[in-house]
N, C-alpha and C positions, 0 to 999 in steps of 0.2 A: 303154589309157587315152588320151584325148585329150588332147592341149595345148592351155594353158589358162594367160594368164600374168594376174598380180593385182598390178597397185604400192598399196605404202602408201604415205604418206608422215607422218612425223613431223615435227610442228610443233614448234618452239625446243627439236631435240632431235637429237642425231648420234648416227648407227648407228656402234659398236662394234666394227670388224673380231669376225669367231668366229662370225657366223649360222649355227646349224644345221637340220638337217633332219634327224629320226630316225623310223623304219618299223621298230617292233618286230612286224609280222604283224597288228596292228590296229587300231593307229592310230600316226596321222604328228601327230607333235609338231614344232613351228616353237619356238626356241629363237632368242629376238633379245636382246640388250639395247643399250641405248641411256645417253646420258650423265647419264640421269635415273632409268630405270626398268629392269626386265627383265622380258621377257615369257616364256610358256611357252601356244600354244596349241597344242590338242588336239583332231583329227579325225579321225573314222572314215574308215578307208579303204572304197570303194566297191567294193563286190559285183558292181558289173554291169560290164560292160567300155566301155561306152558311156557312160560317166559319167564326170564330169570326175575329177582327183586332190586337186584343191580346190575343188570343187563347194560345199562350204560355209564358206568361207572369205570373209570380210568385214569391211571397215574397223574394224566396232561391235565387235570380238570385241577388239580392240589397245587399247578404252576400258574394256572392260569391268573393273574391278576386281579381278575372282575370277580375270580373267588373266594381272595384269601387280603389282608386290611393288616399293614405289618404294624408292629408295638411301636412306637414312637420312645420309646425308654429301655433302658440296659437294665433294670431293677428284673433279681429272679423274679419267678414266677412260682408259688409255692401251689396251688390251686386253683381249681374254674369250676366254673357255671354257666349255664344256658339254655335259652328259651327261644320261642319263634312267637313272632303277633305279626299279619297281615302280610307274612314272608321276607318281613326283616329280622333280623338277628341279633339279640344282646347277649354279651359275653360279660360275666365280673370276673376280674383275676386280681386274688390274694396276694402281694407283694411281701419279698423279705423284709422288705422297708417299714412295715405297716401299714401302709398304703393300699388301698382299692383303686382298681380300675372297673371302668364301665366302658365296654363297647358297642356301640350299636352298628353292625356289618347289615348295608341295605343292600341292592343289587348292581352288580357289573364295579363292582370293589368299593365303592363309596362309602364312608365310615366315618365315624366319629371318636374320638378316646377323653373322656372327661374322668382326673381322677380325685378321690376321697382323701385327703392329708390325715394322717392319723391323729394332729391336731386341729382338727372342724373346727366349726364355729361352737357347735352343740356339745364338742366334748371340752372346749373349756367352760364352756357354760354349768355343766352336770359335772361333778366331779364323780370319778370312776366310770362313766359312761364311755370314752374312749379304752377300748380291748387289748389297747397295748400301755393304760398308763400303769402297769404293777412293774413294767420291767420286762426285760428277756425274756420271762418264763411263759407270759401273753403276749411276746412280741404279734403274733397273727393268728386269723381263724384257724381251726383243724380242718374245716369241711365247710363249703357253701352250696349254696340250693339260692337260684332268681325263677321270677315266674311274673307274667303280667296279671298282678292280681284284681286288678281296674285296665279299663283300656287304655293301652300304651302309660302305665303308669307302674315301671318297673320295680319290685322291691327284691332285696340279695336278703336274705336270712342266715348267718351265720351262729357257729357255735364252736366259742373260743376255749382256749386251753385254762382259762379262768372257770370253765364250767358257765359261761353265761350266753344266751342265747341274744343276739345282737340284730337289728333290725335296719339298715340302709335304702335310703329313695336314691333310684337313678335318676328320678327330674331336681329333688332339691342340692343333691351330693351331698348329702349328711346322712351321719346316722342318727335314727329317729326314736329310739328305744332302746333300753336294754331288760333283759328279767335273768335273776338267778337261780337257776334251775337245781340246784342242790339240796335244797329243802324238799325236791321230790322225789329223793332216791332211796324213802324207805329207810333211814339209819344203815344205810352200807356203805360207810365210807372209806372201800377199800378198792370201788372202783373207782374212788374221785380222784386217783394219788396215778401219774404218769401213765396217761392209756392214752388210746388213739379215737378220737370221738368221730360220730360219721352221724348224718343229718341229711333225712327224706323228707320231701312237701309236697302234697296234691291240694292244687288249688280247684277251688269252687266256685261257685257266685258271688259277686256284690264284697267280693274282699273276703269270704270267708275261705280258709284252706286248714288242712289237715297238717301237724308234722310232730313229727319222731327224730328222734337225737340216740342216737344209742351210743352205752358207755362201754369199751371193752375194755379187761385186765386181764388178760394173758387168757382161761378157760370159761370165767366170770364175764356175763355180759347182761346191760341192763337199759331197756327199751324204755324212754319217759315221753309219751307223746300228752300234745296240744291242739286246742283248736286255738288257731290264730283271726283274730279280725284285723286283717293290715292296717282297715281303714285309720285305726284309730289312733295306734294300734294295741290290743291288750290281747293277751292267751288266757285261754282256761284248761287247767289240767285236766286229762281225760284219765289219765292210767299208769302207772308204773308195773313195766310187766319184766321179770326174769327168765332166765336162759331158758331156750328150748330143755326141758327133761331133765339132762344131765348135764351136768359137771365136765363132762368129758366131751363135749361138742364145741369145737372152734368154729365164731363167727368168720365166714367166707365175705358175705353181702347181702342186703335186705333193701327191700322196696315196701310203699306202703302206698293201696290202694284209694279211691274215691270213694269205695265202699265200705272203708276203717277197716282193709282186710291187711296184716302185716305178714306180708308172705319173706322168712328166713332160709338163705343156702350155709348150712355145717358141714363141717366134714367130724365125722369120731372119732374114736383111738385109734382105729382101724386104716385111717385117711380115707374112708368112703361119702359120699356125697350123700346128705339128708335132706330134703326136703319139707319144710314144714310151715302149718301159714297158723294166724290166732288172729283172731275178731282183739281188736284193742279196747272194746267197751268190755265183754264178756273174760277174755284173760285168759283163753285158754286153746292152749298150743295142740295142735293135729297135724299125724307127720302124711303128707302125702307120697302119695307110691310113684317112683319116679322107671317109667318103662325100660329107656335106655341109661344104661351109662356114660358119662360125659369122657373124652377123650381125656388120655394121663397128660398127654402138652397142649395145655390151653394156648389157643392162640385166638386173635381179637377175627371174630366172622360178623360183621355186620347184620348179615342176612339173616342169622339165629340167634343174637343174643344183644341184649342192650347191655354193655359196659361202662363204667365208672372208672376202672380203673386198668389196666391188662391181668389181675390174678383174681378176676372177679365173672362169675357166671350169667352178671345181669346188664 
């Protein structure tokens, strides 16, 4: 495939941290949403190898209607997620409110918006199981991750400024669970106090998925991943692992594989780009050799990088 990069730009409108990219073998679906709308476009992947990966990809498709499912509510938008199952599209977005939304964008614009009140049913039920009843400081998630972890049985996994790992069904609109992940952070509790928490999931079979939550403070960063069984749903802790090497490496973005591989982008003192992945059973970080240099102005290219966020490599 050749590269090939395309900016859009949205007018009186802010992209969403969560932009995906998904390549289910025949077509690549762009997964955006925005402070107003959510898109889902859809294109054939090219047969020839001489042909671009977004060869048909163009500004008119982001207008088009049948593409994009506008928010039904004025509530910000703090964060997103999303997934593809049978080439429909579900979106969660994090509200200032507290509130969750759930979208499911099908084809030729048709949609649905079902959202989660911060006070459910379940979270009067549980006390402390609602992520925002301490107050302002848990008003909302830091970072979401959804995945059809059963068919068409969507679940959003978040992880709150509370330190607790929180678990929502799109079919019941509740949240289903919570666990407090603090107790696996090894007696360091100097990354539990104002950091910016960020949370990966690879889902598996029969409800089983992988996920990692990582704590950042300022040079300090600390990886706690889980095996999760949605069905039920209960975790089991796999590992608590610390910062690549040094001290002096800033977490950029991490992903974590099907094969428990957590591959991390650093930059060092230096602001040079590190590369390096660790088996999260085994705990041990290897820096990989990175051939080229990434460009000094990141900017979002679809076609070489999957993004999270715009100042993120993946």
């Amino acid at each position: 495939m050749q590269k090939m990069e395309c900016r859009v730009i949205f007018e009186q409108a802010q992209i969403i941290p969560g932009m995906k990219l998904v390549d289910d073998g025949n077509w690549l679906f762009i997964l955006v949403a925005t402070s107003n709308c959510v898109y889902r476009i859809q294109l054939p992947l090219p047969r020839q190898k001489d042909r671009y990966l977004l060869s048909g990809l163009s500004s008119s498709l982001f207008d088009d209607d049948q593409n994009r499912f506008k928010l039904p509510f004025t509530d910000v938008v703090l964060c997103s997620s999303s997934c593809v199952s049978d080439s429909s599209a579900c979106f969660v977005l994090a509200l200032q409110s507290g509130d969750l939304a759930f979208i499911k964008l099908l084809e030729r614009g048709k949609g649905s918006c079902n959202v989660v009140k911060k006070t459910s049913r379940i979270s009067k039920i549980w006390s402390g199981l609602n992520p925002w009843a301490a107050g302002e400081a848990v008003e909302c998630p830091d970072d979401l991750v959804i995945c059809d972890v059963m068919k068409r049985d969507f679940k959003a996994v978040g992880i709150c400024k509370d330190h607790r790992l929180r678990i929502w069904s799109c079919k019941r609109l509740d949240c289903e669970a919570q666990f407090d992940i603090t107790k696996y952070q090894n007696n360091n509790p100097s990354v539990l106090a104002g950091q910016h928490h960020k949370i990966r999931m690879k889902c598996g079979a029969a409800g089983s998925c992988l996920i990692s939550v990582a704590f950042s403070l300022g040079l300090d960063s600390v990886f706690i991943n889980f095996k999760l069984d949605a069905t039920i749903p209960t975790i089991q802790h796999i590992s608590t692992i610390h910062c690549f090497e040094s001290a002096n490496h800033n977490l950029v973005d991490y992903q974590l594989t099907s094969d428990r591989l957590l591959w991390g982008l650093w930059r060092d003192a230096d602001d040079q780009p590190i590369l390096s992945v660790c088996d999260i059973t085994i705990q041990t970080w290897h820096e990989v050799a990175m051939m080229h240099s990434p460009p000094s102005d990141v900017s979002i290219d679809p076609s070489s990088r999957f993004c999270s966020n715009p100042s993120s490599y993946f």
